[in-house]
matplotlib code that plots the C-alpha trace (Angstrom):
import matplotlib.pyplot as plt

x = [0.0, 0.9, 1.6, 0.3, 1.1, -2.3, -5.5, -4.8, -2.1, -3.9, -6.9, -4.4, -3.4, -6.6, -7.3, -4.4, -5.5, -8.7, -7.5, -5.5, -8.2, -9.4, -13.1, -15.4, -15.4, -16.8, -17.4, -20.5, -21.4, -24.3, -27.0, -25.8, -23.7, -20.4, -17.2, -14.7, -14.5, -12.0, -10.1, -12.0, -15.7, -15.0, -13.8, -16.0, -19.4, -17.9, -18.3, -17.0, -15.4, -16.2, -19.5, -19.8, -18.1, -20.7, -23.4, -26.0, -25.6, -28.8, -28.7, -25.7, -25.8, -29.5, -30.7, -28.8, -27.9, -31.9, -31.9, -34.9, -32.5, -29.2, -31.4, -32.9, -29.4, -28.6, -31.2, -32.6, -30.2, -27.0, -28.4, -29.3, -26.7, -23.9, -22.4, -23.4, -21.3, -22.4, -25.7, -26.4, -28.0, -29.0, -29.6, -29.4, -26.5, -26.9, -23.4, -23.0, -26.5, -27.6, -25.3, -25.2, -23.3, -22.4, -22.0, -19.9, -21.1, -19.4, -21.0, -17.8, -18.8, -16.5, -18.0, -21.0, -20.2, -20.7, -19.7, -20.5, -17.6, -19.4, -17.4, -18.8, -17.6, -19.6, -20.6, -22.3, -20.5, -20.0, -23.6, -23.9, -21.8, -23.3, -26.5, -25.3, -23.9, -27.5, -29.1, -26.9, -27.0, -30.6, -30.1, -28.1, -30.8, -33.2, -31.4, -30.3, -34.1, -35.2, -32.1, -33.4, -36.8, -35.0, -33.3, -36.6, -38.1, -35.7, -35.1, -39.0, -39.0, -35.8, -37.6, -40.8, -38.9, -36.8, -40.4, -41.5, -38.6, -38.2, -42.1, -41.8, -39.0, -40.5, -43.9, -41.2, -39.8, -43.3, -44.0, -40.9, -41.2, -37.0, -35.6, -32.6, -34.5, -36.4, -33.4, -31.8, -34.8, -35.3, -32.0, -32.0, -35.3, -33.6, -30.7, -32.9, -34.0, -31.1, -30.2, -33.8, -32.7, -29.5, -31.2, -34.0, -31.5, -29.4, -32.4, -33.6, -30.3, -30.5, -27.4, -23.8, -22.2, -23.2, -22.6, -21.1, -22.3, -25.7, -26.5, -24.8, -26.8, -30.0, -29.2, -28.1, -31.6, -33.3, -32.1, -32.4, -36.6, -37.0, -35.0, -34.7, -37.7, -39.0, -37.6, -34.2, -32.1, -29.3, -28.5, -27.1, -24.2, -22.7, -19.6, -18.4, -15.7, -17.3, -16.8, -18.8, -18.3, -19.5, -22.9, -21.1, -19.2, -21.8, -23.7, -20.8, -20.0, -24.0, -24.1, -21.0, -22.6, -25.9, -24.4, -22.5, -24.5, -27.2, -25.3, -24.4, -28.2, -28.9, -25.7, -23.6, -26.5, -28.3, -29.4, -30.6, -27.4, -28.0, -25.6, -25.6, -24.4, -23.3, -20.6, -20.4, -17.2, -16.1, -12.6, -11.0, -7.3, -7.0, -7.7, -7.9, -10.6, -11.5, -15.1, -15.3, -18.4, -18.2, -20.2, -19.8, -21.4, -20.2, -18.1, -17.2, -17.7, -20.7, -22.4, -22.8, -21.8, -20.2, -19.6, -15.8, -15.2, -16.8, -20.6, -22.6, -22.4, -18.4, -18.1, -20.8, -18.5, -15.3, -16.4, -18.0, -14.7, -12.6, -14.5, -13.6, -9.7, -10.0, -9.0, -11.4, -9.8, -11.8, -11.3, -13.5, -13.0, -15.4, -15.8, -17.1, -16.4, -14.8, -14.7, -12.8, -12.4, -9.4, -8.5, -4.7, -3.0, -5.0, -4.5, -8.0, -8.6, -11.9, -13.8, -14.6, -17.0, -14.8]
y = [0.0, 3.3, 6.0, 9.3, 12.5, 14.3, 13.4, 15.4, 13.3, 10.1, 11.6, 12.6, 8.5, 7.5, 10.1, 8.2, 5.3, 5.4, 6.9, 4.5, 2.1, 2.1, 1.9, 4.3, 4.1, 6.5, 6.6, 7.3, 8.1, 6.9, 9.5, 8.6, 12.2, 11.4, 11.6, 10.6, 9.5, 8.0, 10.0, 7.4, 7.9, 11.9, 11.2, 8.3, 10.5, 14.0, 15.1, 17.9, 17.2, 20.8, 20.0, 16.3, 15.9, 16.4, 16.1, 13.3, 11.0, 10.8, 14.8, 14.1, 15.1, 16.7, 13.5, 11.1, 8.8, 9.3, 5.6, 3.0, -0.3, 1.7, 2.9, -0.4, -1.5, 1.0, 1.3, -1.8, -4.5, -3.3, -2.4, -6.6, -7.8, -5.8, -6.6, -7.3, -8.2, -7.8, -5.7, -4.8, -1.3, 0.2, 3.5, 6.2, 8.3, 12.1, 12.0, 8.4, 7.2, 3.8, 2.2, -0.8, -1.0, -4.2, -2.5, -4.1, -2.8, -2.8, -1.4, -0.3, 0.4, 1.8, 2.9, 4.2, 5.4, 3.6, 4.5, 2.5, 2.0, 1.2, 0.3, 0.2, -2.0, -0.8, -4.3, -2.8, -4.0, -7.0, -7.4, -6.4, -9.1, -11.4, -10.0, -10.4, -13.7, -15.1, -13.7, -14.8, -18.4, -18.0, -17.1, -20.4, -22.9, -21.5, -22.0, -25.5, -25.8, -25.0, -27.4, -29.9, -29.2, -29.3, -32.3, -34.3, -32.2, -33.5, -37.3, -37.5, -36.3, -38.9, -41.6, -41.3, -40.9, -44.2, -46.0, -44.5, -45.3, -48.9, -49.1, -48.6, -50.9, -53.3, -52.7, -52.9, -55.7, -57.3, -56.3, -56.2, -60.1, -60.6, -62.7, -60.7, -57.2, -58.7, -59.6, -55.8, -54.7, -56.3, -56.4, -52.8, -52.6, -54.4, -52.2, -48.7, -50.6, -50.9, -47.3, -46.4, -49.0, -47.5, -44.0, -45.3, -46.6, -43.7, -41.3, -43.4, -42.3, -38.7, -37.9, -37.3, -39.8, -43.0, -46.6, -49.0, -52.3, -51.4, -49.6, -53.0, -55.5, -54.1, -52.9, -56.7, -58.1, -55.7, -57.4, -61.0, -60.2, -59.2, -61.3, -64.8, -66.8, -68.6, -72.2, -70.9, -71.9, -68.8, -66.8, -63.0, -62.4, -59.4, -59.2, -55.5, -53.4, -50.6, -47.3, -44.4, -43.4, -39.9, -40.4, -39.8, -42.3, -44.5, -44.1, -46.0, -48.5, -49.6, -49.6, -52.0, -54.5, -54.0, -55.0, -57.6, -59.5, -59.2, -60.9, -63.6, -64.4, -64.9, -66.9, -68.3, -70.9, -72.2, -75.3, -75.3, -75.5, -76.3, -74.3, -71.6, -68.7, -64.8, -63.3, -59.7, -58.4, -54.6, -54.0, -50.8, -50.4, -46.1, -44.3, -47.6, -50.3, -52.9, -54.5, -58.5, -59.8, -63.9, -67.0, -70.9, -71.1, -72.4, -70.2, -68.9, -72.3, -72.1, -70.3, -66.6, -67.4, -64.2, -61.1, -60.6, -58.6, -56.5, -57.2, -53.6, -55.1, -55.3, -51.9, -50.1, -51.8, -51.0, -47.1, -46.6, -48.3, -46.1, -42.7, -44.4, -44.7, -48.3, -51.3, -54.5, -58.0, -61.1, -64.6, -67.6, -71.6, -74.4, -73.4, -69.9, -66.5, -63.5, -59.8, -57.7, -53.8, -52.2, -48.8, -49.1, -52.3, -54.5, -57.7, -59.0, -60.7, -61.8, -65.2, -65.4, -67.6, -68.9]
z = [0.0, -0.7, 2.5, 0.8, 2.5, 1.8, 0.0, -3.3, -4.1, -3.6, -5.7, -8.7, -8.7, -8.9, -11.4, -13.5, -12.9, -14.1, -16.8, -18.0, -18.6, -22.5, -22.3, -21.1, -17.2, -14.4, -10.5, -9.1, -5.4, -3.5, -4.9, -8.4, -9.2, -10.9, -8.8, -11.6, -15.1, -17.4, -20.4, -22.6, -21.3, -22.0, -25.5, -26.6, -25.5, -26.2, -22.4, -20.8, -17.9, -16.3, -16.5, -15.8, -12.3, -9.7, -11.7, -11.7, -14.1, -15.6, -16.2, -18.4, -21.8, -21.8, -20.5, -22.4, -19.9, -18.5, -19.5, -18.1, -18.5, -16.9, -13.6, -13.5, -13.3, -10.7, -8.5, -8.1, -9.2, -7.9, -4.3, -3.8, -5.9, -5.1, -8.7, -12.4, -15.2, -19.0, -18.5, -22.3, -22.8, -26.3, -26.6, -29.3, -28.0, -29.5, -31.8, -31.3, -33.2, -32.2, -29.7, -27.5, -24.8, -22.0, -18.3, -15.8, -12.4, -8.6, -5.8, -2.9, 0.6, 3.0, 6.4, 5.9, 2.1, -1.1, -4.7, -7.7, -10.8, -14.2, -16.9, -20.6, -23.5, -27.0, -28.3, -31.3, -34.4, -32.4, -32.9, -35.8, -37.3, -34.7, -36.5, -40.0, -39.5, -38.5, -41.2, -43.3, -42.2, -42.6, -45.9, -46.1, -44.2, -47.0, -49.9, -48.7, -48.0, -51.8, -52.8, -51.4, -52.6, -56.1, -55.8, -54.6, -57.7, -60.0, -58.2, -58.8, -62.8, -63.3, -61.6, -63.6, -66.8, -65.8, -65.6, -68.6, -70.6, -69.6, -70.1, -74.0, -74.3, -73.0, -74.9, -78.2, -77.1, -77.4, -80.7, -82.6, -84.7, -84.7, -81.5, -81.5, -81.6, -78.7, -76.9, -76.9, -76.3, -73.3, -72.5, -72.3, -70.5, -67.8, -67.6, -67.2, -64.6, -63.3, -63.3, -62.0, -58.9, -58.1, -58.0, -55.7, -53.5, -53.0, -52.8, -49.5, -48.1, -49.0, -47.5, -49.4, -47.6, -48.0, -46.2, -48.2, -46.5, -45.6, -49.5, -51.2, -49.0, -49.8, -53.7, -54.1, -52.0, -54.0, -57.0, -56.1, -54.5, -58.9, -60.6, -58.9, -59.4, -56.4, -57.9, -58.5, -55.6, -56.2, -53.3, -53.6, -50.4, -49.6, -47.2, -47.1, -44.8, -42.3, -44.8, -46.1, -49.5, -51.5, -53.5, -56.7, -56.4, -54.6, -58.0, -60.6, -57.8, -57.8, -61.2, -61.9, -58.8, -60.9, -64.1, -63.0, -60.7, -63.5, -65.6, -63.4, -62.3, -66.6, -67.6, -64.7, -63.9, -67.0, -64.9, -61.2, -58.7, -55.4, -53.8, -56.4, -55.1, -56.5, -53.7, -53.7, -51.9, -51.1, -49.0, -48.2, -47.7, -47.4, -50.2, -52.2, -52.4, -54.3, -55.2, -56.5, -58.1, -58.0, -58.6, -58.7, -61.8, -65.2, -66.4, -70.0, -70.7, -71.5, -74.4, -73.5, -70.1, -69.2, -71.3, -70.7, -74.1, -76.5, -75.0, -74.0, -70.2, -70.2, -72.1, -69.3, -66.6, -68.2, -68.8, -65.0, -63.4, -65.2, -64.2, -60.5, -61.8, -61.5, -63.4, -64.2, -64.2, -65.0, -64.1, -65.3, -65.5, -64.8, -61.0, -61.9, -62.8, -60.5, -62.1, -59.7, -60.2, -58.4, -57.6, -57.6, -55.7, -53.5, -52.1, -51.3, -48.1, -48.1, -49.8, -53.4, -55.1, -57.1]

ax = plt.figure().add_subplot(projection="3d")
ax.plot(x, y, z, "-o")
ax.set_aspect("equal")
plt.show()
């Protein structure tokens, strides 16, 4: 503590020290009248000191500081509280405009004397970003909103146009007179459905990232509950890593399972097999993966048995694995056929069916 010889000199400290804080900041006795102010308070609300020590606060200014919230503040909250930190106030402040301040209040009692020290910290362009930055993410939850509206728009309009297309295929493939016309035809029809399953799919998920076991499992059971008759004893498996993948990519990678496993269910079993099964493999090693379609069927061996080259199926698979910067390998003998697409090296782990 300092020993000071008379009271002027510790007045002139305090003076200083108050001061030499940077916002606005003033004592105030028991009856409200100001005792001191900061350099800050005199500059920030263009206050003359002459006439602002002594004078009651609220007669400041021609009334500017006559304010409801700040005598609320005063009077009744700082009397039973003793304290309050961040009290906001906004106020039109003649010179200043709109303002809004946060009040930090202490009430000192020493003997039978109080005085009250009120800081203020202006907040408003604070808020006004604060402000800004809500409306703007408003602005944001909106247009997301009408996106998605959009999307469902559009998802809708490609669905029924899927329908509608692979309706008048097939109605051609009924009235066209050549077997081989009828074939494409149908052929075709079968693959727009394809496309039209892979969307409905990945518009059940709705999400950008999607999960790669759960979407296979049920595009495969999807598959197998349209195209396996009741009397065909083929089963569709799926074993897949844990893994989310983007829906752009989500999109090729369903389309390749649809192909191939397609093309499995028509030529890898032309007679009944009791264990007849189709093994669909995904595994993720980093930024690679790699996806295996297999069966124990009969393999190339057969007439038309697989498409491994120059067949629309093995060009559709070749095309979507290379937008995914992946490579397609093909193995096939009398215990089945395994098509494997790569990204980059992999060393599979997991079974095969054949």
């Amino acid at each position: 503590m300092i020993d000071f010889q008379n009271i002027e000199d510790a007045q002139t400290l305090t003076q200083e020290i108050v001061n030499t804080i940077p916002e606005p900041f003033i004592v105030l006795d028991d009856q409200f009248c100001v005792l001191a102010a900061s350099r800050s308070f005199y500059e920030t609300f263009k206050s003359d000191p002459e006439y602002t020590r002594g004078r009651l606060l609220y007669a400041l200014g021609d009334g500017q500081w006559d304010i409801p919230a700040l005598r609320v503040l005063l009077e009744t909250i700082i009397p039973k509280h003793v304290s309050m930190d961040g009290f906001e106030v906004a106020h039109d402040f003649p010179d200043l405009g709109r303002r809004i301040m946060l009040l930090n209040a202490r009430q000192v009692t020493y003997g039978s004397r109080s005085t009250i020290l009120l800081a203020f910290t202006d907040v408003t362009e604070r808020r006004k970003i604060e402000w800004e930055r809500e409306d703007l993410l408003k602005q944001t939850e909106q247009l997301l909103h009408q996106k998605e509206i959009l999307l469902q728009e559009m998802q809708h309009r490609v669905a029924n146009s899927l329908q509608i297309i692979a309706s008048i295929l097939l109605l051609k493939a009924r009235a066209v007179t050549s077997e081989e016309a009828r074939r494409d035809l149908r052929d075709a029809h079968q693959r727009v459905m394809s496309v039209a399953e892979v969307q409905r799919h990945l518009n059940v998920s709705g999400i950008d990232q999607i999960e790669v076991a759960s979407y296979l499992t049920k595009l495969c059971d999807s598959l197998a509950s349209s195209m396996i008759g009741e009397s065909q004893p083929l089963a569709i498996k799926v074993l897949a890593d844990e893994g989310r993948i983007g829906s752009d990519k989500a999109v090729g990678l369903g389309l390749i399972v649809t192909e191939l496993v397609i093309n499995a269910i028509k030529y890898a079993f032309p007679v009944a097999k009791a264990d007849a099964v189709i093994l669909v493999t995904y595994e993720i090693k980093g930024p690679d993966w790699q996806l295996i379609v297999s069966d124990n069927g009969v393999g190339k061996q057969a007439d038309g048995a697989v498409e491994t080259s120059g067949g629309l199926g093995t060009a559709i698979v070749q095309a979507l694995a290379k937008q995914l910067d992946a490579r397609v390998d093909v193995v096939s003998n009398s215990t089945g056929t395994s098509v494997s697409v790569t990204r980059a090296t992999f060393t599979s782990l997991l079974p095969r069916g054949v």
